[in-house]
C-alpha positions as CSV (number, residue, x, y, z in Angstrom):
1,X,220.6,38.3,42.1
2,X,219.2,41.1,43.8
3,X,218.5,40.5,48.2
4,X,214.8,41.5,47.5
5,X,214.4,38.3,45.3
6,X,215.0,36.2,48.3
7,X,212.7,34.7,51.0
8,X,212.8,33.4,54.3
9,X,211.1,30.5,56.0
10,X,211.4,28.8,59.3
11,X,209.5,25.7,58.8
12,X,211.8,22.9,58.0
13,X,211.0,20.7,55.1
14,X,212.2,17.0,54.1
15,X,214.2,18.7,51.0
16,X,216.6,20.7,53.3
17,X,218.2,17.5,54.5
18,X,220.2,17.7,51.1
19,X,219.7,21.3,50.8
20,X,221.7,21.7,54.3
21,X,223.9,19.3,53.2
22,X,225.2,21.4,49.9
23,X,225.3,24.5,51.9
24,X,227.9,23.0,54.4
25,X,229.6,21.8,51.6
26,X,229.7,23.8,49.3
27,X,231.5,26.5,51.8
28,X,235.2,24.2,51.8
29,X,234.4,25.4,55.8
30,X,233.7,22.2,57.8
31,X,235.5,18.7,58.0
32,X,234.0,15.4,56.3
33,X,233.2,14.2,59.8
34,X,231.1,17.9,60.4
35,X,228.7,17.9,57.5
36,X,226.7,15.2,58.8
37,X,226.2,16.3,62.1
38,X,224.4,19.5,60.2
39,X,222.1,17.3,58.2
40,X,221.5,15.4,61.4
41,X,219.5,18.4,63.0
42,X,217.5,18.9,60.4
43,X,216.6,15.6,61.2
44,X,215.5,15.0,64.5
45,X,213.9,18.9,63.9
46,X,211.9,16.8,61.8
47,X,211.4,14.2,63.7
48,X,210.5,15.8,66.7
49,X,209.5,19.2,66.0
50,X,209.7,21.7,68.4
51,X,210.4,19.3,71.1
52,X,214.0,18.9,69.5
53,X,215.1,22.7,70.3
54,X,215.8,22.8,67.2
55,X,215.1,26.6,65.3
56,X,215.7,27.2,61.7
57,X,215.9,30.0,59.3
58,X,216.1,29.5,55.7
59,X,217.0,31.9,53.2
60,X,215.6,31.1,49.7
61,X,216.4,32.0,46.0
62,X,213.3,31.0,43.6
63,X,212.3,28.1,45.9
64,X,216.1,27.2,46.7
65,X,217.7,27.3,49.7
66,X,220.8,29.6,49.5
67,X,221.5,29.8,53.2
68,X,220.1,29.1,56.8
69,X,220.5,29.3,60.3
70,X,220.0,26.6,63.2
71,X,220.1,27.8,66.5
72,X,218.0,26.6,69.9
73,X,218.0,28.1,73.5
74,X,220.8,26.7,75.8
75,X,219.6,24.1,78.0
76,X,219.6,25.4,81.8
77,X,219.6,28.8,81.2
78,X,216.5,31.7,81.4
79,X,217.5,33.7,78.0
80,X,220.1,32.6,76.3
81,X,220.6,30.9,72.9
82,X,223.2,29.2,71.1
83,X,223.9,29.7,66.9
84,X,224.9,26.2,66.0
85,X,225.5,26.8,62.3
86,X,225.1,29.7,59.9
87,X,226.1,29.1,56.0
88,X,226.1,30.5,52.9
89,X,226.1,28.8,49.7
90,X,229.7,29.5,48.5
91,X,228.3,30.9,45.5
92,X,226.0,33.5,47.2
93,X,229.0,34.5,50.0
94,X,229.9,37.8,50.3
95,X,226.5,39.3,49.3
96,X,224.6,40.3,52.1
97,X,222.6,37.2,52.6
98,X,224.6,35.9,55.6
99,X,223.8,38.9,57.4
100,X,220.3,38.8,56.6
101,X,219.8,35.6,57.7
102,X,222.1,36.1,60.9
103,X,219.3,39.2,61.3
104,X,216.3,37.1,60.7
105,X,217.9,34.6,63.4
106,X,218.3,37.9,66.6
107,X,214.9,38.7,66.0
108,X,213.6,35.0,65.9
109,X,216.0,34.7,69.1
110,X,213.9,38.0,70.4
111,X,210.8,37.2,69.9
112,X,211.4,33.7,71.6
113,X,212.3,36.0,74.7
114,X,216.3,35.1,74.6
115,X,218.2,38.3,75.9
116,X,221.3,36.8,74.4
117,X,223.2,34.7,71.8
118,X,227.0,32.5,71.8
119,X,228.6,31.3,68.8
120,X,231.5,29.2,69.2
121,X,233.8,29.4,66.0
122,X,237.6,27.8,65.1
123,X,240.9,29.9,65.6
124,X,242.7,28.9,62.0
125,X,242.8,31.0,59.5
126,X,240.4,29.8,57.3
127,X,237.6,31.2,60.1
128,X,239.2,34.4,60.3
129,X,236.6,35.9,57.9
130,X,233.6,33.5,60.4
131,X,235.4,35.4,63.0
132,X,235.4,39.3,60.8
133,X,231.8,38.6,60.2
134,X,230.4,37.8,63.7
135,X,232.8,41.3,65.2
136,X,231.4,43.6,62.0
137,X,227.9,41.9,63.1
138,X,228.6,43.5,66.7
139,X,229.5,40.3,68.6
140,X,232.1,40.4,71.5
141,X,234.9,37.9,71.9
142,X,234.0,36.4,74.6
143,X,236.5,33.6,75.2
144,X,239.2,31.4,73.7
145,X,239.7,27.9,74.8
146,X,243.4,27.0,73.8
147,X,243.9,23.9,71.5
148,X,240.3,22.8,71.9
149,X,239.8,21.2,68.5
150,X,243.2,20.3,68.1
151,X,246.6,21.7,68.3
152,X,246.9,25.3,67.1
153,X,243.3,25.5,66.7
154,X,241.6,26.9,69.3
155,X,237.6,27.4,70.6
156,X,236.6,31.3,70.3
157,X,233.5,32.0,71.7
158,X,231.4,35.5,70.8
159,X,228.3,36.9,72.4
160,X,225.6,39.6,71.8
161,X,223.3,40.8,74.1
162,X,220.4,41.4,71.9
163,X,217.9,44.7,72.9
């Protein structure tokens, strides 16, 4: 697989319900009770368009979803956004595609005029490379809400201020 092959879309199509769906997954990242809440914006983006604040980014391999993006401005505020998920098919991680699409989603974010960007993420260690990945991307550690999940696993929240 070579990055060049792949392409990107931010239209959201019936098919990524289930596409979604095996991208969460597949990564051994979220909790039973987590993968549906990702299919579930796909949804009511589909549902209700851009009234659902909804923005997605998909990166695709011959037609196949490999990995997206789903982020929306936060309510109440002039620029900012929040990245709700970013995933990468397990068998396409560590490849450059996360990084592309994370890319495709700052400029996205710019050209919707947002001046800045929060991604909440767990402490455990299975998110330490989540955590690696949004610092090498040049995100600051902006917070860390103790125990918020659950015991011993904490809310770490990172920030860019795009320019």
């Amino acid at each position: 697989m070579k990055l060049e092959d792949l392409t990107f879309r931010h239209n959201v199509q019936d098919s990524d319900k289930e596409a979604v769906k095996e991208i969460v997954s597949s990564t051994n990242f979220f909790k039973p009770y987590e993968i549906p809440v990702a299919v579930e914006l796909v949804e009511e983006a589909l549902i209700k368009g851009d009234e659902s604040g909804y923005e997605f980014i998909f990166a695709e391999l011959h037609g196949q979803p490999v990995a997206y993006a789903c982020f929306g401005k936060t309510p109440c505020t002039k620029s900012s956004f929040d990245l709700y998920w970013i995933a990468t098919l397990n068998s396409y991680r560590g490849l450059g595609i996360g990084k592309l699409v994370l890319q495709k989603t700052e400029k996205k974010i710019s050209e919707l005029n947002g001046k800045r960007i929060y991604i909440e993420t767990s402490s455990t260690q299975l998110y330490l490379p989540t955590r690696k990945f949004y610092l090498n991307n040049g995100y600051k550690e902006e917070a860390v809400l103790e125990n918020f999940y659950d015991d011993n696993d904490s809310k770490v929240i990172y920030s860019k201020v795009l320019l």
